[in-house]
C-alpha positions in Angstrom: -64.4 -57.8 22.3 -66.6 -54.8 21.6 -68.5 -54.7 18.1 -66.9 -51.1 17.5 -63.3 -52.4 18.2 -63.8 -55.3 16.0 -64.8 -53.9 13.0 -62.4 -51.0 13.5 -59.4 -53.7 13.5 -61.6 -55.5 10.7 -61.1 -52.1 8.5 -57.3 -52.0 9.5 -57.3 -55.7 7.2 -57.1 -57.3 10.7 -57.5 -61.3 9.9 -58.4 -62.1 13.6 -61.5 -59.5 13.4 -62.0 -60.9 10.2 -62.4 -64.4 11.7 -64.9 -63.3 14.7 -67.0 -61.5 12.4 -67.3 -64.6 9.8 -68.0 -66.8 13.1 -70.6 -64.1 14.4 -72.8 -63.5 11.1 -71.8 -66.1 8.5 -74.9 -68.4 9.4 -77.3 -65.7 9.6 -75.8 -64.3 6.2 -76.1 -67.4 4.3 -79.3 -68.2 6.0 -80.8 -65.0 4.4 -78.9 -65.9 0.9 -80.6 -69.4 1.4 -83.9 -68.1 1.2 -83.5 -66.3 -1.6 -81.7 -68.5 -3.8 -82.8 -72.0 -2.4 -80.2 -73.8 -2.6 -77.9 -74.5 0.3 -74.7 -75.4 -1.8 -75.1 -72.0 -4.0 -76.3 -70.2 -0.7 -72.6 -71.2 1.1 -70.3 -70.1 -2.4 -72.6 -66.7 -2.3 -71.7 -66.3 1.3 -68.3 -66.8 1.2 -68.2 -64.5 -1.7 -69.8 -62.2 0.5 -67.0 -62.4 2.9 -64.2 -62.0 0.1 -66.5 -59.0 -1.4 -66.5 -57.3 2.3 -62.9 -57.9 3.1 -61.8 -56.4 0.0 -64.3 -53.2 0.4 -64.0 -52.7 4.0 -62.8 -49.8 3.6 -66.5 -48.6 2.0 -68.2 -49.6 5.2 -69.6 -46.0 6.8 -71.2 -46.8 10.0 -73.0 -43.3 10.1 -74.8 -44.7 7.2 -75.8 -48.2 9.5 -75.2 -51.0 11.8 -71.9 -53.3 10.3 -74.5 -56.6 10.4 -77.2 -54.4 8.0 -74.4 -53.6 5.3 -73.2 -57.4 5.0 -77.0 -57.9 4.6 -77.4 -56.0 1.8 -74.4 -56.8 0.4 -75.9 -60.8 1.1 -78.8 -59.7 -0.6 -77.7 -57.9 -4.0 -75.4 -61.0 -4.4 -77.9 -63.5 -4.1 -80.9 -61.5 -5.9 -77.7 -60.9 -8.9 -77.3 -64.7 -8.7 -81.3 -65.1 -9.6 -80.7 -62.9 -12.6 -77.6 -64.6 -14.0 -77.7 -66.6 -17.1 -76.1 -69.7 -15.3 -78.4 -69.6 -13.1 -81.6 -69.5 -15.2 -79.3 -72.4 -17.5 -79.0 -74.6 -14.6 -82.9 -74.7 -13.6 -83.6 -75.4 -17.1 -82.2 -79.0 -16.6 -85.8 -81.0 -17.0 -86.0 -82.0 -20.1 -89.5 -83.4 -21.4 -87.7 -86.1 -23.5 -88.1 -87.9 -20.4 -91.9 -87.4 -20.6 -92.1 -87.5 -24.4 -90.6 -90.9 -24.9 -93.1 -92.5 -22.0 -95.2 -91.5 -25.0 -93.5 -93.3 -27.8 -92.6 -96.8 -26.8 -95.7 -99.4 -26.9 -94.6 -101.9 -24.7 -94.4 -99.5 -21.9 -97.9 -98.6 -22.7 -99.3 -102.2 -20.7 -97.5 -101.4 -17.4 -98.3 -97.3 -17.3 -100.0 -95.6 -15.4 -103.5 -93.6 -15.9 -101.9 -90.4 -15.4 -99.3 -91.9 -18.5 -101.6 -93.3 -20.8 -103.8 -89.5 -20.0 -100.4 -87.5 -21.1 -99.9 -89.9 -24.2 -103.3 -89.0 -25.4 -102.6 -85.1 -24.8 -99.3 -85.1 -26.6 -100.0 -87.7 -29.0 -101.4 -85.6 -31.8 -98.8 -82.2 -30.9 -96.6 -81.1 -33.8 -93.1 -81.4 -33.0 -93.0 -77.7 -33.0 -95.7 -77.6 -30.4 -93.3 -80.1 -28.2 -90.4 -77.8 -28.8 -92.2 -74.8 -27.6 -94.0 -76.9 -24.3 -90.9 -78.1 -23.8 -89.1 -74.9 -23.4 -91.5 -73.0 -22.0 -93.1 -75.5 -19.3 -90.3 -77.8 -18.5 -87.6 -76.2 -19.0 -88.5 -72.9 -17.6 -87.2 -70.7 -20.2 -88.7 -66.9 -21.0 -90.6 -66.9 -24.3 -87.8 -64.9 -25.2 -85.3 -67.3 -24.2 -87.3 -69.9 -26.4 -87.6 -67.1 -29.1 -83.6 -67.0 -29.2 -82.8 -71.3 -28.6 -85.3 -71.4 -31.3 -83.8 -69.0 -33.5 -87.2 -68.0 -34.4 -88.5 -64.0 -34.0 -90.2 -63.8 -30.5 -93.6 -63.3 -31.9 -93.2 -66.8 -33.5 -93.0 -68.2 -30.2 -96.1 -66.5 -28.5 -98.7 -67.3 -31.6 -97.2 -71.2 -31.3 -97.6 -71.2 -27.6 -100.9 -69.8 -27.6 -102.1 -72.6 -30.3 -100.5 -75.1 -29.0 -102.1 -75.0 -25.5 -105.1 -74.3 -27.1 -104.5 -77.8 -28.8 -103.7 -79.0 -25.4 -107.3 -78.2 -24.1 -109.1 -79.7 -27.4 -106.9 -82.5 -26.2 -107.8 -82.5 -23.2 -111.7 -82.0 -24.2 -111.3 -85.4 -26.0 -110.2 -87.1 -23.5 
């Protein structure tokens, strides 16, 4: 079936043109969303939202304006790039918690079976305030803005710069010791 046809039945809330057009461009489509978000799982709900978004817009598809493939695209695109922005997003990569890494630190009988590279990040963290931990934390394993810290923290976003600054600088005298 011609391209032209298809799309024209598609507009027409034809579910058979619907069909050939997800078979012809939803791997391509979710490849693109892939690369931009990473993540297959999230990459295949984008897409398919994609598909709902276009089916219940068809009607906005001009194709003076462009080929039907180059508006999914964008469409593809905006999604996934909005996806990026969104709080859950940003709340679900923030799932390393240095706990993890700060109690490797704290328990003594571990300390005869670590590694160098443990008994190196004991010695770095060993002599941080807790507030320094809270901020590296955030910041480093977490992957939260310095604004983001600012508000978990409920400290003024200032706070958080002048603790981050001292604390790595701490870090590096650590470091220096070592």
């Amino acid at each position: 079936m011609q391209l032209d046809l298809l799309v024209h039945q598609f507009k027409k809330k034809d579910t058979m043109a619907f069909e050939k057009l997800y078979d012809m461009y939803s791997e391509n489509i979710c490849g693109v969303i892939n690369t931009i978000v990473k993540d297959d799982a999230l990459a295949q709900e984008i897409c398919q939202d994609v598909f709902i978004k276009i089916w219940n817009n068809c009607e906005s598809y001009n194709a003076s304006k462009g080929r039907f493939f180059t508006w999914i695209l964008n469409i593809a695109r905006n999604a996934a790039i909005d996806e990026l922005r969104s709080r859950s997003y940003k709340n679900n990569k923030k799932n390393l918690s240095a706990d993890y890494f700060v109690n490797i630190l704290q328990h003594k009988e571990e300390e005869e079976n670590s590694t160098v590279d443990t008994k190196g990040l004991r010695k770095l963290v060993k002599n941080l305030k807790q507030k320094c931990v809270q901020i590296i934390e955030l910041l480093y394993f977490r992957g939260y803005t310095q604004k983001d810290a600012a508000e978990e923290l409920e400290i003024p976003l200032g706070t958080v710069k002048t603790r981050n600054r001292s604390c790595i600088s701490q870090l590096r005298e650590n470091m220096a010791v070592r």
